[in-house]
C-alpha positions as CSV (number, residue, x, y, z in Angstrom):
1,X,-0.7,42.6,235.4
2,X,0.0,41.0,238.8
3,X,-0.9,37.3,239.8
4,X,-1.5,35.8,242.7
5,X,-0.6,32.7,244.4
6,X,-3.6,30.7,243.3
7,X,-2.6,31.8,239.7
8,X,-6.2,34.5,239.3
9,X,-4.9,37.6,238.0
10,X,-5.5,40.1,240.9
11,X,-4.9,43.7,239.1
12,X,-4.7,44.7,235.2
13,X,-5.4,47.6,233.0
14,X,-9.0,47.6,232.3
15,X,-9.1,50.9,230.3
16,X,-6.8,51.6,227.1
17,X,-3.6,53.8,229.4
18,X,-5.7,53.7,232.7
19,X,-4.5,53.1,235.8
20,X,-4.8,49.0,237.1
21,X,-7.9,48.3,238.7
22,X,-8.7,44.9,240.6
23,X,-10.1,42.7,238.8
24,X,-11.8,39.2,239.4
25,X,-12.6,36.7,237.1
26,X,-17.1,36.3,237.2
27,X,-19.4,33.3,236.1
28,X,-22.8,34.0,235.5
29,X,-25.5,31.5,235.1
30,X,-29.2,30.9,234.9
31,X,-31.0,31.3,238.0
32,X,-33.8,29.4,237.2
33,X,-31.4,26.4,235.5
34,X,-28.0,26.6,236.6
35,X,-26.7,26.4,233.6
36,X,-25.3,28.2,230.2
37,X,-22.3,29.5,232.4
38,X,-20.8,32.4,231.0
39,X,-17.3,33.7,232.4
40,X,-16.5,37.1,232.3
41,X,-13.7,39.6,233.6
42,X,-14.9,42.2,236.4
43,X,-13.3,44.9,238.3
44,X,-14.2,45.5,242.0
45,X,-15.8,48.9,242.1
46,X,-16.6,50.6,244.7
47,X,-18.1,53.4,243.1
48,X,-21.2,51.6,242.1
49,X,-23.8,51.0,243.9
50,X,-24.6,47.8,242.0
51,X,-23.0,45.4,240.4
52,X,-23.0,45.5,236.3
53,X,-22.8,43.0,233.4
54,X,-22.6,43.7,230.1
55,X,-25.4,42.8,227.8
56,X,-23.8,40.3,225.4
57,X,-23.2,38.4,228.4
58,X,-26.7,37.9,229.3
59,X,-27.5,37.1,225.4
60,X,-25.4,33.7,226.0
61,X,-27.5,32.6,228.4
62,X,-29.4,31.5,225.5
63,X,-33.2,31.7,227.5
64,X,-35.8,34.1,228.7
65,X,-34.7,35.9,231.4
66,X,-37.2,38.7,233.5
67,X,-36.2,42.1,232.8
68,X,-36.9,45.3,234.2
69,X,-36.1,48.7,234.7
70,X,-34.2,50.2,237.3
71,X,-33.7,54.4,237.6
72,X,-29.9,54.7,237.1
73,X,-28.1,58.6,238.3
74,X,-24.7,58.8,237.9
75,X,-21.8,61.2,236.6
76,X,-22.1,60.0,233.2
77,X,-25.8,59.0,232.8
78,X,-29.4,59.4,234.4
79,X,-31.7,57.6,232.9
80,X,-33.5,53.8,232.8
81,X,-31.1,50.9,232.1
82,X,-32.3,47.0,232.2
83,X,-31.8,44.8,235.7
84,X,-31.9,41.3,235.6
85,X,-31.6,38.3,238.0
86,X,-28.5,36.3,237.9
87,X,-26.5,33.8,239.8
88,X,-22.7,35.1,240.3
89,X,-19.6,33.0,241.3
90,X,-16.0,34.9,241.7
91,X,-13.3,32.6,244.3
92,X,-15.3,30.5,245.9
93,X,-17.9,32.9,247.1
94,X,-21.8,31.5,245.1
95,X,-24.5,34.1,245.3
96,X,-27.7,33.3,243.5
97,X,-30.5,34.8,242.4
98,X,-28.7,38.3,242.3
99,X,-29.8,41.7,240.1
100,X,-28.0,43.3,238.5
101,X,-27.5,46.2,235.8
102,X,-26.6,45.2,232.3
103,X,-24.3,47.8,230.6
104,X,-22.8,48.4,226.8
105,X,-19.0,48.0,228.4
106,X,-16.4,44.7,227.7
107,X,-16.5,44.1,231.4
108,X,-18.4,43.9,234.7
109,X,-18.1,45.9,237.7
110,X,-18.8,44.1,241.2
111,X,-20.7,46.7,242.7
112,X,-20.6,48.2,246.6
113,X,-24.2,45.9,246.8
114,X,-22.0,42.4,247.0
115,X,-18.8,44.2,248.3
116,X,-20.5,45.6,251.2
117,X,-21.1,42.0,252.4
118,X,-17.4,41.1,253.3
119,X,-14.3,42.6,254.4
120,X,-12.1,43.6,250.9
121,X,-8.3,44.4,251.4
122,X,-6.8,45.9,248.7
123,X,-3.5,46.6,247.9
124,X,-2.4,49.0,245.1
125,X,1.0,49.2,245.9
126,X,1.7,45.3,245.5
127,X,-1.1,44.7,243.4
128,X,-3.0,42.4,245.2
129,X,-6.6,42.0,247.3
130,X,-8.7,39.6,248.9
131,X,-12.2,39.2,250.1
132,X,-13.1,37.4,253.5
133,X,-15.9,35.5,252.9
134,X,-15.4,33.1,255.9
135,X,-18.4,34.3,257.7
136,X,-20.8,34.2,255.3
């Protein structure tokens, strides 16, 4: 697990013997209130298209949310999975009002359709990124 100088935890075994991934730490909240924060460990993924939450995440939220269906194709599934709107914080980077896919899995993935917005660096070898998000 490496760490960086603001003390976030930058890469760490996601999967049980897999290779580190980069991970960020995610709060979701309400859209509509703001509130019922949950934080949750993601990994930057550029292989989806969108970014995913897991379910019991969104059960915290503790309210009605508006849920619908998105067509999902991918190595492992094609099919329907749920899409909801969420407000996302990782660093100091606030995006609200965002959809996104809610999966069975312990973690999120921040998908290519928030990535694509900044520049990312990442470094494998040291263990280590960073997003620019001065120009947002």
């Amino acid at each position: 697990m490496a760490i960086s100088h603001d003390g976030e935890v930058r890469y760490a075994e996601v999967t049980a013997g897999g290779p580190p991934a980069p991970v960020v730490r995610l709060f979701l909240d309400s859209p509509s209130t703001g509130k019922n924060t949950q934080e949750i460990r993601g990994i930057i993924d550029s292989g989806a298209a969108m970014t995913c939450v897991p379910t019991e995440c969104v059960k915290h939220l503790e309210e009605e949310l508006d849920y619908r269906f998105l067509r999902v194709t991918s190595a492992i599934e094609d099919g329907k999975r749920k899409a909801v709107r969420l407000n996302l914080r990782f660093n100091e980077v606030v995006l609200r009002d965002v959809e996104v896919l809610l999966l069975e899995r312990p973690y999120a993935l921040l998908g290519r359709d928030i990535i694509n917005r900044y520049r990312l660096l990442l470094d494998g070898t040291e263990e280590w990124w960073e997003f620019d998000h001065e120009d947002i």
